[in-house]
C-alpha positions in Angstrom: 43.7 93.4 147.8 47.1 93.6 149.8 47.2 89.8 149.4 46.7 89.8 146.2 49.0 92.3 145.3 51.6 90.5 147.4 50.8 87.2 146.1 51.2 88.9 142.6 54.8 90.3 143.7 55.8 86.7 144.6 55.0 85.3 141.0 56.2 88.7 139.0 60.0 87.9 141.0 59.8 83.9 140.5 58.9 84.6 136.7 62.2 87.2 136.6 64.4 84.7 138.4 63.1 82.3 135.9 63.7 84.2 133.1 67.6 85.2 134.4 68.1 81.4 134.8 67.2 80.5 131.1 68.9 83.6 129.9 72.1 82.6 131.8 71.9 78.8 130.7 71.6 79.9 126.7 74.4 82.2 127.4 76.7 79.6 129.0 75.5 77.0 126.4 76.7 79.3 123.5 79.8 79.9 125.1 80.0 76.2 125.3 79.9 75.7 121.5 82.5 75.0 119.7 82.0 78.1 117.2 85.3 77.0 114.7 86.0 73.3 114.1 89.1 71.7 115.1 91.4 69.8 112.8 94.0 67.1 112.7 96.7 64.8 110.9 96.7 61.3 109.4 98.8 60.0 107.5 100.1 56.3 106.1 103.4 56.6 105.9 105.3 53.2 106.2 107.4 51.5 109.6 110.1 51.3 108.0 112.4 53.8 106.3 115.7 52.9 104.8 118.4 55.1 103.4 118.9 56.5 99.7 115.2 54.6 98.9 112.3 57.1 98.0 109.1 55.8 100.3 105.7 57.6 98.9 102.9 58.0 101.4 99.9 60.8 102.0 99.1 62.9 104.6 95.7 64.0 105.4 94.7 67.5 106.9 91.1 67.0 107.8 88.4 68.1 110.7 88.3 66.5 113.8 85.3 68.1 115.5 83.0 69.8 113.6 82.4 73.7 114.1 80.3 77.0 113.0 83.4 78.4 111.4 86.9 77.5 109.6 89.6 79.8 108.6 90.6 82.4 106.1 93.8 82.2 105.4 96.0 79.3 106.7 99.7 77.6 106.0 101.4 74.7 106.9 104.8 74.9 108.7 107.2 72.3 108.9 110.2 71.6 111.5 112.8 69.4 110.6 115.2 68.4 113.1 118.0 67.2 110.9 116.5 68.7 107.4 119.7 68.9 105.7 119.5 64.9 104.9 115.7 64.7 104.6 114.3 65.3 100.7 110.6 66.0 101.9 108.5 66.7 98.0 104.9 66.9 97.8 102.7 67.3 95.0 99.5 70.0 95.0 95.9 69.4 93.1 97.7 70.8 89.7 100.5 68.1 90.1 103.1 70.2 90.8 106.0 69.4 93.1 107.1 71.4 95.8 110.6 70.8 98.0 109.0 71.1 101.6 112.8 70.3 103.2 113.6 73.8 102.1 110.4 75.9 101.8 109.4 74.7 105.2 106.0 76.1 104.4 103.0 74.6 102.4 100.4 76.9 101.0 100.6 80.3 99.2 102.2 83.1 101.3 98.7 84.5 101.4 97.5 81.4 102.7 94.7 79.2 101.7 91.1 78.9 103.0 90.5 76.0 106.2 87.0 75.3 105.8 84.9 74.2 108.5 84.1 70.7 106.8 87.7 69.6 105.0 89.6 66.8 104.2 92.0 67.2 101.8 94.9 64.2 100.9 98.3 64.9 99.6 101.1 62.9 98.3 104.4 62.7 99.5 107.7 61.9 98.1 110.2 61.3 100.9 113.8 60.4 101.1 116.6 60.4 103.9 120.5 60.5 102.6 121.3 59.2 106.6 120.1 56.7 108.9 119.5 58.0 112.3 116.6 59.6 114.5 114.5 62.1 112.9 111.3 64.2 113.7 108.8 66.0 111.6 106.5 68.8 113.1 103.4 70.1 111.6 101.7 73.1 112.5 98.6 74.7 110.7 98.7 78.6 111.6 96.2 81.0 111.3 98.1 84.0 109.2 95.0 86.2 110.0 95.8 86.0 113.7 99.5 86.4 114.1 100.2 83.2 113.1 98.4 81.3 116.0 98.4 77.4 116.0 95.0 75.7 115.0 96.8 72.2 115.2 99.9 70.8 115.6 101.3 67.4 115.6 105.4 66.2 116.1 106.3 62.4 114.3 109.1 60.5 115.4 111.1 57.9 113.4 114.3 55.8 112.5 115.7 55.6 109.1 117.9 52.3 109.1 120.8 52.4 107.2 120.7 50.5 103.2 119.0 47.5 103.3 121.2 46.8 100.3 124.3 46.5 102.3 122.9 42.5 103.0 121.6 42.1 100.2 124.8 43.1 98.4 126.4 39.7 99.8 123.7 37.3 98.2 122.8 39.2 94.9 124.6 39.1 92.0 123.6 41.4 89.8 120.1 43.3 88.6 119.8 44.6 85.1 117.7 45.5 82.3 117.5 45.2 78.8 116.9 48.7 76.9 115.7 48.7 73.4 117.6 51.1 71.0 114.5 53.5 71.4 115.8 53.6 75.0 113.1 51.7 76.5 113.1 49.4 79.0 111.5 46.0 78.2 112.3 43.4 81.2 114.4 43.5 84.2 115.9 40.9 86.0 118.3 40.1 89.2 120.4 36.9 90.2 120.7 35.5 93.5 123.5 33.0 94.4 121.4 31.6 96.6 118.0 30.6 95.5 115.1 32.7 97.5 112.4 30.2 99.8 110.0 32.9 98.7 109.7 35.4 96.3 107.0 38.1 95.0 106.8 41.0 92.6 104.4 43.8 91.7 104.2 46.3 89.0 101.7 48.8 89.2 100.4 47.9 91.8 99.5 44.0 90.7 101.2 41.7 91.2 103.3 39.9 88.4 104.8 36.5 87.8 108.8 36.2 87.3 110.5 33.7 84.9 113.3 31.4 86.7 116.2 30.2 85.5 118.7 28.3 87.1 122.3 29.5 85.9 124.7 26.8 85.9 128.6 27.5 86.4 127.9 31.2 86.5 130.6 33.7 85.8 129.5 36.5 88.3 132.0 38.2 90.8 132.2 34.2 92.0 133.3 32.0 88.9 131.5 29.0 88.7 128.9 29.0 91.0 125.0 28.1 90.3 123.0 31.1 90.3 119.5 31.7 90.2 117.8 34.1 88.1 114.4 35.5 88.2 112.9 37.5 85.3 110.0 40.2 84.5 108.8 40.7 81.0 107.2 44.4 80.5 104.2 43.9 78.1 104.7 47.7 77.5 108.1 49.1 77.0 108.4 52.4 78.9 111.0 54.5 79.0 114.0 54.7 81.8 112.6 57.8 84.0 109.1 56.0 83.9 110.6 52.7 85.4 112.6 54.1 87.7 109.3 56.2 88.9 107.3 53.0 89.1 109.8 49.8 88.8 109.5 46.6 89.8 108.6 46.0 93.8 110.1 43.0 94.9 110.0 40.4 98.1 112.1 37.6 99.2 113.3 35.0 102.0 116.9 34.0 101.5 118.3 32.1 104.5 115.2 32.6 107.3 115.7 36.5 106.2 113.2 38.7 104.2 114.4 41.4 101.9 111.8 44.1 100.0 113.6 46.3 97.2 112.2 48.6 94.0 114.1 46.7 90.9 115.3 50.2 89.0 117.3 50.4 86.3 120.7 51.3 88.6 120.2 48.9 91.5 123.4 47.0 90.7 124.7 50.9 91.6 123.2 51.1 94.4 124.3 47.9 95.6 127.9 48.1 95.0 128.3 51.6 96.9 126.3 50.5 99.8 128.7 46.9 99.7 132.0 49.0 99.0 
């Protein structure tokens, strides 16, 4: 009987040690979860970035790793390290527009709901009046506990100074015809010298240009040949329309490519950035 009852002591304290070693291994492994997802930020904003020209991109909060919980109440904070010549717009699910350069915030002051699955895309609108070296910092904060960072992510770029200021040298002039219902219904632009290559797109296809060769042109250089290349609008649209979607154009002049939005003031734009 003492054997037994020994024997039954041995498998009584190897079934509790057991036990404790399952108990502690769930308890660890719960710890181990990740009980609130983790997040991060994509976005396709474009290499280059030249003054005065408005460059429209997206950026994407969405979740990284998937967890148990989101958030309640969230904003996005911005800092800008030189936001007095950044224009930084973007546009909500209602389409309205919002100036982040001077709200620095995104979101409602009471803060919007993070999800644990989420993925939500929103357009930007951004503009720099200076070239120079500029950084943008994201942060997503948790409002419901004291403002502590879920994510945060710091971008780095170069605004180059007006890509017009070459171009000014080798264009003559860019125009457009309005109708007298203040419409525009073609644009055009002259080159003195005649592009290797050339392409255009209008919403987003891409469209063919007329071309005319202009003999003994009377631009700023009298009589010179000149080379024009035109774009007929099917549909006339009005000025703020074009100059919210205008013409995108790209050419090789001399070994050198050039890419510029054909609005209705270009010429403008090209004589300040020349003078």
């Amino acid at each position: 009987m003492k054997t037994n009852t020994k024997n039954l002591k041995y498998i009584l304290t190897a079934m509790t040690l057991t036990l404790i070693v399952l108990m502690t291994g769930f308890i660890l492994a719960s710890c181990g979860q990740n009980l609130y997802s983790t997040y991060k930020f994509e976005t396709d904003a474009p290499n280059e970035i030249y003054v005065g020209e408005q460059v429209n991109f997206n950026v994407t909060l969405k979740t990284d790793e998937l967890g148990e919980n989101g958030y309640e109440s969230v904003q996005i904070w911005l800092e800008l390290d030189n936001d007095q010549n950044l224009d930084i717009v973007a546009t909500d699910e209602q389409g309205r527009e919002f100036n982040l350069s001077e709200l620095k915030t995104w979101g409602p002051s009471d803060g919007f709901e993070l999800p644990a699955q989420y993925n939500v895309t929103t357009p930007i609108k951004f503009t720099a009046k200076q070239p120079g070296d500029f950084s943008i910092t994201l942060k997503v904060v948790d409002l419901k506990n004291d403002n502590s960072i879920i994510v945060e992510t710091t971008s780095n770029f170069t605004v180059n100074d007006s890509r017009y200021s070459d171009l000014a040298e080798i264009i003559s002039h860019s125009g457009n015809n309005i109708t007298e219902d203040n419409l525009v219904n073609n644009v055009s632009v002259i080159f003195y010298d005649e592009p290797s290559k050339i392409s255009a797109f209008y919403n987003g296809e891409k469209v063919g240009l007329e071309k005319t060769v202009l003999e003994d042109y009377e631009g700023p250089e009298s009589g010179v040949t000149a080379y024009q290349y035109l774009f007929e609008l099917d549909t006339h649209v009005s000025i703020e329309e074009f100059n919210s979607n205008p013409v995108k154009i790209t050419c090789e002049i001399n070994d050198k490519v050039y890419s510029f939005n054909l609005t209705t003031n270009l010429i403008d734009k090209i004589l300040e950035a020349f003078m």
